[in-house]
N, CA, C and O atoms as CSV, one atom per row, in Angstrom:
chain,resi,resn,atom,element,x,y,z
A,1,UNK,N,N,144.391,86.905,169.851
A,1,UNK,CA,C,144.407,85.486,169.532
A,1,UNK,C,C,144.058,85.317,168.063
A,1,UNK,O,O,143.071,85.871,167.578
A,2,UNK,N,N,144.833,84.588,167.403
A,2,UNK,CA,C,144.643,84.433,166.026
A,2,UNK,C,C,143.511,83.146,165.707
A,2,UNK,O,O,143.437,82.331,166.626
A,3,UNK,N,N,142.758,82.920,164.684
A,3,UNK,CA,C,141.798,81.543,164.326
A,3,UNK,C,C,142.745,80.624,164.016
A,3,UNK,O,O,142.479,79.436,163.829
A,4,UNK,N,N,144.341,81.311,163.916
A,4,UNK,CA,C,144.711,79.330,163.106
A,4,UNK,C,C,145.913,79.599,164.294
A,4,UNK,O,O,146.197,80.602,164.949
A,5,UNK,N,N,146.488,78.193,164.251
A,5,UNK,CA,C,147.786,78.016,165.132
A,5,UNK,C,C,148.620,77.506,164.209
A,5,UNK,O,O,148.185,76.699,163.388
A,6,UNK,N,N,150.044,77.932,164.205
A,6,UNK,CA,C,151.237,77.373,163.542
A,6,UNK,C,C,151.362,76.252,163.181
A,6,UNK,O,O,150.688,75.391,163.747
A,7,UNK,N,N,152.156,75.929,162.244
A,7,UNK,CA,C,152.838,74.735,161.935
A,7,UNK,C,C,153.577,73.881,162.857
A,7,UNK,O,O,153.658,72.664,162.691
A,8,UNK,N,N,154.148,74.543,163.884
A,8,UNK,CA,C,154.884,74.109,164.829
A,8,UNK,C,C,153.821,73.130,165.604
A,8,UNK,O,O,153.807,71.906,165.732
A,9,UNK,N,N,152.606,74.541,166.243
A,9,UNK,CA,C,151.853,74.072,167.134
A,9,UNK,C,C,151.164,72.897,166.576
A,9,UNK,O,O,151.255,71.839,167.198
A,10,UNK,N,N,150.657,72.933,165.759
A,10,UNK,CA,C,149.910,71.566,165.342
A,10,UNK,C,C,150.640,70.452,165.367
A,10,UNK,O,O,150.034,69.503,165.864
A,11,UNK,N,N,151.683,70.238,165.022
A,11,UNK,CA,C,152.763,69.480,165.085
A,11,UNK,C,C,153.373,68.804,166.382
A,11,UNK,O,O,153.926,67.704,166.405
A,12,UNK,N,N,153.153,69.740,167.562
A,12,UNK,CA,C,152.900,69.480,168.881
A,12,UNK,C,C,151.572,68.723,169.168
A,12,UNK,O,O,151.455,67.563,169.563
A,13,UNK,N,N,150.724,69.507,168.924
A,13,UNK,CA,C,149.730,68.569,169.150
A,13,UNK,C,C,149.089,67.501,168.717
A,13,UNK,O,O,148.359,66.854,169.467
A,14,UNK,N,N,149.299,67.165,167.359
A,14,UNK,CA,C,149.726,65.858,166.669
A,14,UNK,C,C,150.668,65.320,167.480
A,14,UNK,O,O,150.277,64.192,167.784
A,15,UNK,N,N,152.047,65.636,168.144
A,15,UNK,CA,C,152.973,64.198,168.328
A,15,UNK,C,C,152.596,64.206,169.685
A,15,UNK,O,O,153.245,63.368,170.311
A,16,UNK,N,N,151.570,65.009,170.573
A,16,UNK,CA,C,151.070,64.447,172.164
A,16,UNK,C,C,149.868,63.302,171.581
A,16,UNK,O,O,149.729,62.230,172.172
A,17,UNK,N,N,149.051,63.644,170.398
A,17,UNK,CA,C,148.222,62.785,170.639
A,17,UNK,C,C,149.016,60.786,169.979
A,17,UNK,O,O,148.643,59.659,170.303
A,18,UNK,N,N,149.735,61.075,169.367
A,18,UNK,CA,C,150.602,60.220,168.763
A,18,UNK,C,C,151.450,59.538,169.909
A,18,UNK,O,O,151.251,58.323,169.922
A,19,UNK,N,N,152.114,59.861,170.632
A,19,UNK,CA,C,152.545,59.828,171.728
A,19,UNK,C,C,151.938,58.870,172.730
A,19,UNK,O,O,152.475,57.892,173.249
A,20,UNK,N,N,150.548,59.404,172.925
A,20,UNK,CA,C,149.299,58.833,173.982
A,20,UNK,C,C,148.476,57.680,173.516
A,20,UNK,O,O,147.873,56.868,174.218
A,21,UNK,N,N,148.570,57.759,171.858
A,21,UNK,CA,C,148.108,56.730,171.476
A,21,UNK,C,C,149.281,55.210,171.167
A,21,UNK,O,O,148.965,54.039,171.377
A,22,UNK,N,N,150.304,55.584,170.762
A,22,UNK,CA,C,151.635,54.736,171.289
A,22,UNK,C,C,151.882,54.102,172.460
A,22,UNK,O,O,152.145,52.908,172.613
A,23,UNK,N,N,151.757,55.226,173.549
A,23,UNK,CA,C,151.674,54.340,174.939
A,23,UNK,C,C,153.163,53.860,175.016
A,23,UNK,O,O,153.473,52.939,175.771
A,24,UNK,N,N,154.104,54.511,174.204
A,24,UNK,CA,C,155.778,53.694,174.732
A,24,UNK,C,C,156.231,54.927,174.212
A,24,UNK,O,O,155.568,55.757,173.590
A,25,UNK,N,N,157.667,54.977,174.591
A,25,UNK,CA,C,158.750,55.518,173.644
A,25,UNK,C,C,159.096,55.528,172.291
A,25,UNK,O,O,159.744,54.557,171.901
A,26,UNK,N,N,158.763,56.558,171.339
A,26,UNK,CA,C,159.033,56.037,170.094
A,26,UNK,C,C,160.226,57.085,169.451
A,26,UNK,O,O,160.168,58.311,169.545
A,27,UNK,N,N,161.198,56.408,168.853
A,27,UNK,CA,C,161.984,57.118,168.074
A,27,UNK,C,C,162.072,58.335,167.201
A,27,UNK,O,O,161.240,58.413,166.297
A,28,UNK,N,N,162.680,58.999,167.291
A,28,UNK,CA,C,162.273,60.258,166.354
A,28,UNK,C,C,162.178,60.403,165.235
A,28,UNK,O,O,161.869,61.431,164.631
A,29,UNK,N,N,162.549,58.921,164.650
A,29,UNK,CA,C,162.231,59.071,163.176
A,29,UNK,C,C,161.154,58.828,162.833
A,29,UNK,O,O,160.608,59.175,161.786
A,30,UNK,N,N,160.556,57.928,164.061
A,30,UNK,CA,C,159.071,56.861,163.908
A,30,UNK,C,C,157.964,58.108,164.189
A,30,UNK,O,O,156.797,58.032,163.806
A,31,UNK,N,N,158.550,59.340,164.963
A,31,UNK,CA,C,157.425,59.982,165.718
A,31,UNK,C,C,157.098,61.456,164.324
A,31,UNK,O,O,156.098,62.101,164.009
A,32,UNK,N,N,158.600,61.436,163.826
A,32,UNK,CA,C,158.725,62.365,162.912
A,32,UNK,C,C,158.086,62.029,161.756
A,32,UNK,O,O,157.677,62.967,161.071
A,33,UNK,N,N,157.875,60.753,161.320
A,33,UNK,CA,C,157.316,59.884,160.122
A,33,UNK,C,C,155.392,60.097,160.197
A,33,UNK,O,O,154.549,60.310,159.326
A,34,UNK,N,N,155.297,59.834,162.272
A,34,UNK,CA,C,154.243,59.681,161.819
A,34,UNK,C,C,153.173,60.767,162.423
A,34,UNK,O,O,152.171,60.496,163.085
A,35,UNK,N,N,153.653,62.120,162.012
A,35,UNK,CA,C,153.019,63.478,162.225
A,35,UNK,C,C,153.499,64.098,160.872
A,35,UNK,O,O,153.239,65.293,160.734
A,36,UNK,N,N,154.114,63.515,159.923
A,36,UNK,CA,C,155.088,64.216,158.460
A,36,UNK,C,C,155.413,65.424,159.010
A,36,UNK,O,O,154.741,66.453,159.085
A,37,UNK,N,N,156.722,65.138,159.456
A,37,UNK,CA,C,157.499,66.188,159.873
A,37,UNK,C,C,159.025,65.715,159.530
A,37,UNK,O,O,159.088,64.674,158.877
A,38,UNK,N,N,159.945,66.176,159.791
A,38,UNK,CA,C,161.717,66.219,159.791
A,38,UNK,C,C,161.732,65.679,160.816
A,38,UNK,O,O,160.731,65.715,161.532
A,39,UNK,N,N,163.157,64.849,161.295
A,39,UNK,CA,C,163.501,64.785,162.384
A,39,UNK,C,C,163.991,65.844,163.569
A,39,UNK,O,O,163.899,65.834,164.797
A,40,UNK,N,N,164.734,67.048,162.290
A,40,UNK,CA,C,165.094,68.198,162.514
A,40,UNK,C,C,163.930,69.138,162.903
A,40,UNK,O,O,164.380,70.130,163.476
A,41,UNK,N,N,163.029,69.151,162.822
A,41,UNK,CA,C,161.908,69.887,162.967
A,41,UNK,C,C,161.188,69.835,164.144
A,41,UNK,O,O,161.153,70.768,164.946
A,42,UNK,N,N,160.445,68.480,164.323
A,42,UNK,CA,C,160.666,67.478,165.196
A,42,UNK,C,C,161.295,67.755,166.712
A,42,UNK,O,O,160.612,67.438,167.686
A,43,UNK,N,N,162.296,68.210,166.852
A,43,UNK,CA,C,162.891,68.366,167.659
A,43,UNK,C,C,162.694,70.237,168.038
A,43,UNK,O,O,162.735,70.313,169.265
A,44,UNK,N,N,162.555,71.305,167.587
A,44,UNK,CA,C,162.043,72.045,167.715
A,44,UNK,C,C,161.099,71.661,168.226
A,44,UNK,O,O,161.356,71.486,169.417
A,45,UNK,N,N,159.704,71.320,167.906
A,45,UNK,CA,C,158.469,71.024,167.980
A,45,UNK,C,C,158.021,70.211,169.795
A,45,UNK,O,O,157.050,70.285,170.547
A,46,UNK,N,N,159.366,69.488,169.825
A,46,UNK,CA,C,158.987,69.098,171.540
A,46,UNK,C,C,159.567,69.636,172.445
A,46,UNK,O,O,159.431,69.340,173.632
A,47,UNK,N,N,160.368,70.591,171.950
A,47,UNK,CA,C,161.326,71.293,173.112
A,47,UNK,C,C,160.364,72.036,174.268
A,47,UNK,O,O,160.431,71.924,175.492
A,48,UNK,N,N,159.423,72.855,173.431
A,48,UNK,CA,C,158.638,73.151,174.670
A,48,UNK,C,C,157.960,72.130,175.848
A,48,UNK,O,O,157.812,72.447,177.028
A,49,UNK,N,N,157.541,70.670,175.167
A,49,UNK,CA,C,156.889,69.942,175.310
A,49,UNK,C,C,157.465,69.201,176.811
A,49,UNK,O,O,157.013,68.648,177.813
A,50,UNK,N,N,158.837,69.629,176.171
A,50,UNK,CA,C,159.694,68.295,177.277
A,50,UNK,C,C,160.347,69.580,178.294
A,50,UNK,O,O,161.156,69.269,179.168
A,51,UNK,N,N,159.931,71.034,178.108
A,51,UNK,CA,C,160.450,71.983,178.824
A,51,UNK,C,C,159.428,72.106,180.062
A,51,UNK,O,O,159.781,72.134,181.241
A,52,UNK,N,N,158.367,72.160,179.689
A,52,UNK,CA,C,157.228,71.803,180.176
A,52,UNK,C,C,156.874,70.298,181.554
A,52,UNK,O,O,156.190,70.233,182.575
A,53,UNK,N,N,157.697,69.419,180.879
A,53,UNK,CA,C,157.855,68.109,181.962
A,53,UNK,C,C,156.620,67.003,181.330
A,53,UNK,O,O,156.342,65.953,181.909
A,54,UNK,N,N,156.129,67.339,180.381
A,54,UNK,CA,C,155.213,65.925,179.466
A,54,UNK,C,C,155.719,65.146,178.863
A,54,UNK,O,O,155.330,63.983,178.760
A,55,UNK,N,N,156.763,65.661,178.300
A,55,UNK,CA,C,157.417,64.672,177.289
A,55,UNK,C,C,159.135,64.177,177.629
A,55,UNK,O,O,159.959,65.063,177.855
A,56,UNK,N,N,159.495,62.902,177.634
A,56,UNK,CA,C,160.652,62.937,178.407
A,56,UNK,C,C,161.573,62.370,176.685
A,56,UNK,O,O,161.241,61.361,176.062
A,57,UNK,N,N,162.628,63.260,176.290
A,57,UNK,CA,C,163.310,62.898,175.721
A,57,UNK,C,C,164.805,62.295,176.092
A,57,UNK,O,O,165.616,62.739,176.905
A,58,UNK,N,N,164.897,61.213,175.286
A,58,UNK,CA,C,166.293,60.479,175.741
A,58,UNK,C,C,166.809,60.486,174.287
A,58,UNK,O,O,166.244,60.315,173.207
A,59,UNK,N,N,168.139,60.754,174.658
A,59,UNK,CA,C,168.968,60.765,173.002
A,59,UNK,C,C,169.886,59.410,173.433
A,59,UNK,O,O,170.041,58.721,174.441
A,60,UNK,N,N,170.316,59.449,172.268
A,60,UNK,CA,C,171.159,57.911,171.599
A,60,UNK,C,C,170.208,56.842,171.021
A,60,UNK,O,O,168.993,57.016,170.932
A,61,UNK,N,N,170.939,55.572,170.583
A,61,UNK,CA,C,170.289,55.003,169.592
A,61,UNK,C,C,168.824,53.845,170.210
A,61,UNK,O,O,168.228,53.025,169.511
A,62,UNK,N,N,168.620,54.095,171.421
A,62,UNK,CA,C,167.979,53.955,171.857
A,62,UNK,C,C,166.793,54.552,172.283
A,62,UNK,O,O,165.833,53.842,172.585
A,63,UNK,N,N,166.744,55.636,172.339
A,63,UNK,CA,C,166.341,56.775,172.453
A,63,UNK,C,C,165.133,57.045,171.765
A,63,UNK,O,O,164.579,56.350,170.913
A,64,UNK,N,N,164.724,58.343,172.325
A,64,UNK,CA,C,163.275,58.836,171.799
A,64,UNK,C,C,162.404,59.878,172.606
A,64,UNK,O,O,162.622,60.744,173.454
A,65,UNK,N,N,161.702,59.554,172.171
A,65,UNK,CA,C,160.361,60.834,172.976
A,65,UNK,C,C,159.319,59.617,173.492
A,65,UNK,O,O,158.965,58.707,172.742
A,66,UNK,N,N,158.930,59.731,174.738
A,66,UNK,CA,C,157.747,59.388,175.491
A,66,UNK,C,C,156.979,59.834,176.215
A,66,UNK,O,O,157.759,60.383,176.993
A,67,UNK,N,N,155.710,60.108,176.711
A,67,UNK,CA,C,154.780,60.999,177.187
A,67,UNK,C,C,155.017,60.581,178.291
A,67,UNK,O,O,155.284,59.386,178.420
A,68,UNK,N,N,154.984,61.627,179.645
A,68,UNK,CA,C,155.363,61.001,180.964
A,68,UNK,C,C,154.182,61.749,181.777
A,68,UNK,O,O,154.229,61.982,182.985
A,69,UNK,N,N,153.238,62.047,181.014
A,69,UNK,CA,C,151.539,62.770,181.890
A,69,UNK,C,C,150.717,61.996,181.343
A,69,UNK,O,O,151.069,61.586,180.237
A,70,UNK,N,N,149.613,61.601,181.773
A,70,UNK,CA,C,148.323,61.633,181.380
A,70,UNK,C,C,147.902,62.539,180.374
A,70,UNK,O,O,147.654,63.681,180.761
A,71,UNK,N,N,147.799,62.346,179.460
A,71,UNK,CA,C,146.766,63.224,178.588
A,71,UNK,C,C,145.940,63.463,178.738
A,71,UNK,O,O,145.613,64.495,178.152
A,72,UNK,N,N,144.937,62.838,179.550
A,72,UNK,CA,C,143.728,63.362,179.798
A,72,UNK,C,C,143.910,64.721,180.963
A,72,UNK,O,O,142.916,65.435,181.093
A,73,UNK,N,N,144.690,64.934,181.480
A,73,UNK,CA,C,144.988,66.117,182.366
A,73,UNK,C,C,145.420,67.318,181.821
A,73,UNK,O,O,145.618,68.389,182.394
A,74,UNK,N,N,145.609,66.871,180.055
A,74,UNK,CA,C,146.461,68.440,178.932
A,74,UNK,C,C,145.186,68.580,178.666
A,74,UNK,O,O,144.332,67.698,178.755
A,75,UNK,N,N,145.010,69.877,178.281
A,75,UNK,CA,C,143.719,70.031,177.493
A,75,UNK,C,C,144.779,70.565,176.074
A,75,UNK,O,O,145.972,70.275,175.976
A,76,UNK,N,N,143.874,71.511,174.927
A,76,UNK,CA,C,144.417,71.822,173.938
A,76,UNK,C,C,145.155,73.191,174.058
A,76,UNK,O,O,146.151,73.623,173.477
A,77,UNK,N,N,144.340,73.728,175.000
A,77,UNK,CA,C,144.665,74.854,174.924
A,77,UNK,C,C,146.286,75.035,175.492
A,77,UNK,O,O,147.163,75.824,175.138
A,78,UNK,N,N,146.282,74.011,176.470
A,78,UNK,CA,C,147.704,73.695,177.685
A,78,UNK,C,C,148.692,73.547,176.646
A,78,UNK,O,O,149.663,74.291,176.776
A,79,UNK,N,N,148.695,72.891,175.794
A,79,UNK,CA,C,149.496,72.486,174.572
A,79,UNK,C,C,149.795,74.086,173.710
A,79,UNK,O,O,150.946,74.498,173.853
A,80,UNK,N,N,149.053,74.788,173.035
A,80,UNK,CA,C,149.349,75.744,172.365
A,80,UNK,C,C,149.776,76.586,173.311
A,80,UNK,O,O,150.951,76.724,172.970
A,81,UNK,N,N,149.588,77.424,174.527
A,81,UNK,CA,C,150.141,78.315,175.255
A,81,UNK,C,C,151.402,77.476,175.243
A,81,UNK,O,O,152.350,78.029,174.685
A,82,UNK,N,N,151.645,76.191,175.761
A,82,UNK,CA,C,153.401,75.942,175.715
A,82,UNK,C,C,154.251,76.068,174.573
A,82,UNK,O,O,155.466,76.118,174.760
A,83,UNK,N,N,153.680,76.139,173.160
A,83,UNK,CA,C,154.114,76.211,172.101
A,83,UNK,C,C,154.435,77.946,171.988
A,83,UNK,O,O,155.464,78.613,172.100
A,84,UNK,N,N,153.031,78.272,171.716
A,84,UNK,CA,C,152.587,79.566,171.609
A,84,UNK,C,C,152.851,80.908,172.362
A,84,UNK,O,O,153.093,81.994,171.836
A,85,UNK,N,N,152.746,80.585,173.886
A,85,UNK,CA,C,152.960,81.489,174.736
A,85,UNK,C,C,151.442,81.589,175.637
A,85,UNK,O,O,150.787,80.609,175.992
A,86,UNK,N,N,151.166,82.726,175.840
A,86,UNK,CA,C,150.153,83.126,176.784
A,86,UNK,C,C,149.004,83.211,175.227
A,86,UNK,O,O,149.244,83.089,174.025
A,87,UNK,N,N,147.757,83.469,175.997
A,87,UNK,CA,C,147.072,83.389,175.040
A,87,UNK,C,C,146.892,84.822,175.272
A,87,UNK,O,O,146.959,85.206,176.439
A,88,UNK,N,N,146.593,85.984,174.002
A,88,UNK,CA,C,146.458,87.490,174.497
A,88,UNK,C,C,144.744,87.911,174.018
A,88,UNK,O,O,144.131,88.028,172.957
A,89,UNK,N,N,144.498,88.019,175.193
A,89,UNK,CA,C,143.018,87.930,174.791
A,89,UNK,C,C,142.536,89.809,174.433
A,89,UNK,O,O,141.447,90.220,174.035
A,90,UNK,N,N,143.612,90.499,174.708
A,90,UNK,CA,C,143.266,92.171,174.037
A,90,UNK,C,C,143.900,92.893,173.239
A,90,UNK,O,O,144.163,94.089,173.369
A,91,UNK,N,N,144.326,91.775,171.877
A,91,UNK,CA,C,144.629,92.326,170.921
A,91,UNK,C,C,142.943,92.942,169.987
A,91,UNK,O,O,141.857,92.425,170.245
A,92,UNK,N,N,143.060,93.747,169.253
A,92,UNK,CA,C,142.085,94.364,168.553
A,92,UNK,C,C,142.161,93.126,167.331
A,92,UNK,O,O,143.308,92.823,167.004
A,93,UNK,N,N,141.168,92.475,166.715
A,93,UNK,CA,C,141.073,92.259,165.142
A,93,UNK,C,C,140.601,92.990,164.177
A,93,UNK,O,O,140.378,92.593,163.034
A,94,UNK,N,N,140.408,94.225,164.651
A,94,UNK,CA,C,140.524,95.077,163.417
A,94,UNK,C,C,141.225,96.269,163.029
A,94,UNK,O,O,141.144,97.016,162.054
A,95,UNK,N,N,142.159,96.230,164.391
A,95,UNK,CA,C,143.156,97.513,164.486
A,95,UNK,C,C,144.444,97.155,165.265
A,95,UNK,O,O,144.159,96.338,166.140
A,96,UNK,N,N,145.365,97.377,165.263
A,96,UNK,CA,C,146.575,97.247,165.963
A,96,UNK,C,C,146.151,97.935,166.903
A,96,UNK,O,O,145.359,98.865,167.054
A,97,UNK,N,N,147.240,96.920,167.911
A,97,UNK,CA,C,146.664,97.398,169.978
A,97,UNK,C,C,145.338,96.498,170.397
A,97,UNK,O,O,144.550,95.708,169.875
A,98,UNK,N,N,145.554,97.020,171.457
A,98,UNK,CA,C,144.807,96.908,172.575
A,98,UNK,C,C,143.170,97.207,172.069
A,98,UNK,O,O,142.771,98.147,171.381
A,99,UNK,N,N,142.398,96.099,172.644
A,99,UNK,CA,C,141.172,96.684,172.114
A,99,UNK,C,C,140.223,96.726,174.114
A,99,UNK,O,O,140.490,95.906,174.992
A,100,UNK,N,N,139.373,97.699,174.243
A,100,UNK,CA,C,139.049,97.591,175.518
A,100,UNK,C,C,137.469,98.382,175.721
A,100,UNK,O,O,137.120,99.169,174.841
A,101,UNK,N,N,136.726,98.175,176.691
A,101,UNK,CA,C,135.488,98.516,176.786
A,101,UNK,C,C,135.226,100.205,176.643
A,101,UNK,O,O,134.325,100.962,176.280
A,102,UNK,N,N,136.434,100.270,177.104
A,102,UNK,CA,C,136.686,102.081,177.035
A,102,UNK,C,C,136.584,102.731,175.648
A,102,UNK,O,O,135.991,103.760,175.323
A,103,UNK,N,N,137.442,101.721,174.778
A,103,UNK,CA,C,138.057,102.017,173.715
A,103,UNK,C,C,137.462,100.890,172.494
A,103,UNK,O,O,138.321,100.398,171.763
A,104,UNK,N,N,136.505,100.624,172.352
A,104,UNK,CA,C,136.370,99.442,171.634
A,104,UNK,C,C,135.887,99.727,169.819
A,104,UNK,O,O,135.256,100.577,169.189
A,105,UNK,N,N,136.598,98.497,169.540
A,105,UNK,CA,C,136.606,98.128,168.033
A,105,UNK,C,C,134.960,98.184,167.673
A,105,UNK,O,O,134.190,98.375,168.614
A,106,UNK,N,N,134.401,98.011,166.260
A,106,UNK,CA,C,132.964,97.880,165.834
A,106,UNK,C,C,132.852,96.927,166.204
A,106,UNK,O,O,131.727,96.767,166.677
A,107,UNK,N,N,133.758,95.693,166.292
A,107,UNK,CA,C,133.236,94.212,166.437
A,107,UNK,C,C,133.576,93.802,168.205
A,107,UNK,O,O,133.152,92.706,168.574
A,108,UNK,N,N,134.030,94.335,168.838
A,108,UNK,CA,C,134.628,94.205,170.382
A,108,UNK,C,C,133.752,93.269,170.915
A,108,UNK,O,O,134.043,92.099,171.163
A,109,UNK,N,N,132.289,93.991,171.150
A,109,UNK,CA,C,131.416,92.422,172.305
A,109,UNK,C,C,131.296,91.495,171.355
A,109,UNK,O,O,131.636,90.460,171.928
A,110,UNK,N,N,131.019,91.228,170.249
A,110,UNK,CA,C,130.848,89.879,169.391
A,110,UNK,C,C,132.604,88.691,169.463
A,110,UNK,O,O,132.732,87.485,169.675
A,111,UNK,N,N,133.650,89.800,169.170
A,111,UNK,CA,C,134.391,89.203,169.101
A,111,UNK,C,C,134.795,88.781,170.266
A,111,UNK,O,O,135.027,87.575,170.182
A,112,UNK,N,N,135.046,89.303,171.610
A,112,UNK,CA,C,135.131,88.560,172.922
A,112,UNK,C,C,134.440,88.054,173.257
A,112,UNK,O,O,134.831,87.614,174.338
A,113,UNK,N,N,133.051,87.586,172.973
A,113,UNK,CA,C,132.036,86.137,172.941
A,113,UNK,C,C,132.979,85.080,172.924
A,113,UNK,O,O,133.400,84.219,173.697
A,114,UNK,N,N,133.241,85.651,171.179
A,114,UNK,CA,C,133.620,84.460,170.099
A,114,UNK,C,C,135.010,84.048,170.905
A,114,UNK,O,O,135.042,82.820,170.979
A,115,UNK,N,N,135.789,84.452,171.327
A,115,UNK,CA,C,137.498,84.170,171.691
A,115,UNK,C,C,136.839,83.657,173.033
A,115,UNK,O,O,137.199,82.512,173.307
A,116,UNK,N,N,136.082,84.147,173.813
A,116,UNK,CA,C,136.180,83.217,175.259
A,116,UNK,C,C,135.399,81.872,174.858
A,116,UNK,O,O,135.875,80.835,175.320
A,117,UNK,N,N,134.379,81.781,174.141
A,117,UNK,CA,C,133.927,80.346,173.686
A,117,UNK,C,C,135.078,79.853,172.867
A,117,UNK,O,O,135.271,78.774,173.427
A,118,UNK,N,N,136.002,79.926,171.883
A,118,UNK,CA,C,137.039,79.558,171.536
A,118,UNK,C,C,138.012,79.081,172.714
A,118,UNK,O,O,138.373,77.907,172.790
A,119,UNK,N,N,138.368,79.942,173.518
A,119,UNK,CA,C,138.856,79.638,174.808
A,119,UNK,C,C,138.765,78.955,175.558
A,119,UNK,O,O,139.765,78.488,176.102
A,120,UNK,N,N,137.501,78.600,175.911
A,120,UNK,CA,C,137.195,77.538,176.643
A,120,UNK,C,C,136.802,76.447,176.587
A,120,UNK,O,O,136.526,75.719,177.540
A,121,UNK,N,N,136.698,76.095,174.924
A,121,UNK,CA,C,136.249,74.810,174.574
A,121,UNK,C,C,137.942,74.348,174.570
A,121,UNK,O,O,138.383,73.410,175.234
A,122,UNK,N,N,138.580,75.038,173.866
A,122,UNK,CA,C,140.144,74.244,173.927
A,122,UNK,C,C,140.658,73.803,175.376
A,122,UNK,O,O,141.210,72.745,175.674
A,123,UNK,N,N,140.353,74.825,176.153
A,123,UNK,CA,C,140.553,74.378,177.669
A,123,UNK,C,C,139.743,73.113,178.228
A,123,UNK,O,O,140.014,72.470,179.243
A,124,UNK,N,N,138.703,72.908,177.348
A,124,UNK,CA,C,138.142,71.749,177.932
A,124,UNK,C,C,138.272,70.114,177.288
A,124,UNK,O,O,138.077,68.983,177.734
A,125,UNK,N,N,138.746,70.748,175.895
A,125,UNK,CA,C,139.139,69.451,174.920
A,125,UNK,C,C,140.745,68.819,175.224
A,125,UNK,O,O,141.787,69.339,174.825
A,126,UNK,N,N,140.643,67.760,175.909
A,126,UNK,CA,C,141.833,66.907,176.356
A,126,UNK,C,C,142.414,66.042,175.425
A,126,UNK,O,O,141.756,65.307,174.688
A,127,UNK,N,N,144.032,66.137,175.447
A,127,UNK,CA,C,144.509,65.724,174.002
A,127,UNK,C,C,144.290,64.279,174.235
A,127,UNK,O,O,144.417,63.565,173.240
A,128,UNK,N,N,144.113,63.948,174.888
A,128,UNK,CA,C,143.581,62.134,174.763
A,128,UNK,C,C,142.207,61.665,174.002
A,128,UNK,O,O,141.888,60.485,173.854
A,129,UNK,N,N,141.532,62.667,173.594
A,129,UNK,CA,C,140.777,62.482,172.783
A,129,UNK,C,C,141.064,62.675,170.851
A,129,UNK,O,O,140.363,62.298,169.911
A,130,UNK,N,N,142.360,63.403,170.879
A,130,UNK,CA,C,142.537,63.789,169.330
A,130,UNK,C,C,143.103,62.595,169.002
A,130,UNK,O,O,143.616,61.739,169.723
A,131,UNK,N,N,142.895,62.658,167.440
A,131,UNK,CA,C,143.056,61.716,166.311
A,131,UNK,C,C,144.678,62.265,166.018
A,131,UNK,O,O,144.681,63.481,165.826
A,132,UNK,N,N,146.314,61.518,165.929
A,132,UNK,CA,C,146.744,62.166,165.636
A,132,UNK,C,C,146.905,62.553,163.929
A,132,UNK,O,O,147.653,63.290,163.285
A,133,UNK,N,N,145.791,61.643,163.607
A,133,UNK,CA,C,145.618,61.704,162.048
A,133,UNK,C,C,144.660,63.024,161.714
A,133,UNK,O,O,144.593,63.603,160.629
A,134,UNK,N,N,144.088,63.277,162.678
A,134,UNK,CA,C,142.900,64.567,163.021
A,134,UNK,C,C,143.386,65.512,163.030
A,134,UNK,O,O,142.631,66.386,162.604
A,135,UNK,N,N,144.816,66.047,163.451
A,135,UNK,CA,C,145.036,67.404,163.859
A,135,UNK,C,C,146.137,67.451,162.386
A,135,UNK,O,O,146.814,68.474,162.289
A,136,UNK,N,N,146.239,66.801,161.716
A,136,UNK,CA,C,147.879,67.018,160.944
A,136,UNK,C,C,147.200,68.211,160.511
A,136,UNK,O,O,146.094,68.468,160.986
A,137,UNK,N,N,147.793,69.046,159.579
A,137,UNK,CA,C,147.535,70.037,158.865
A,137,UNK,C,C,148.270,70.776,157.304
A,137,UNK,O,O,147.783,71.796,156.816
């Protein structure tokens, strides 16, 4: 697990909390405007979102992105694994591979502290609480 998350991902999680704080359907230029993103980009950025079943996109000129969950039921972490993937909790940070009790790095018990408290605060922080002015990056 890396300390920072993508451009993408933040961008996701900026337009759920944008989204939740909207409370309607908003256009992709309006949603793209107001996370500073592309429209083109934009659309990358919710594919997981709406692959997932949170976000319901409708095209034409009517059209847009609208949140169709509760936010308070996403946490953060729910958001980056859909972006991101799985979260891999036995990569080494100080060596390529696998890091394991058998086999462990100088930093191994400090750093699997640190990643399961990382872990589980995102699992517990629900995007209905973010600022989407809070997460831009």
């Amino acid at each position: 697990m890396r300390l920072e998350i993508t451009r993408k991902t933040n961008l996701a999680i900026s337009a759920m909390a944008e989204l939740d704080r909207a409370g309607r359907r908003m256009s992709g230029k309006d949603l793209a405007s107001s996370i500073d993103t592309t429209t083109a980009f934009l659309a990358q950025v919710v594919t997981p979102l709406v692959r997932c079943g949170w976000v319901l996109s409708q095209p034409g000129r009517a059209g847009g992105y609208e949140l169709v969950v509760d936010a308070t039921s996403l946490s953060v972490l729910d958001v980056i694994e859909a972006v991101e993937g799985p979260t891999d909790t036995r990569s080494c940070v100080m060596r390529s591979g696998d890091c394991s009790v058998a086999d462990p790095c100088a930093t191994h018990e400090a750093w699997a502290r640190a990643r399961t408290a990382l872990i589980n605060e995102l699992a517990v922080t629900p995007i209905s609480i973010l600022s989407p002015q809070g997460v831009r990056g």
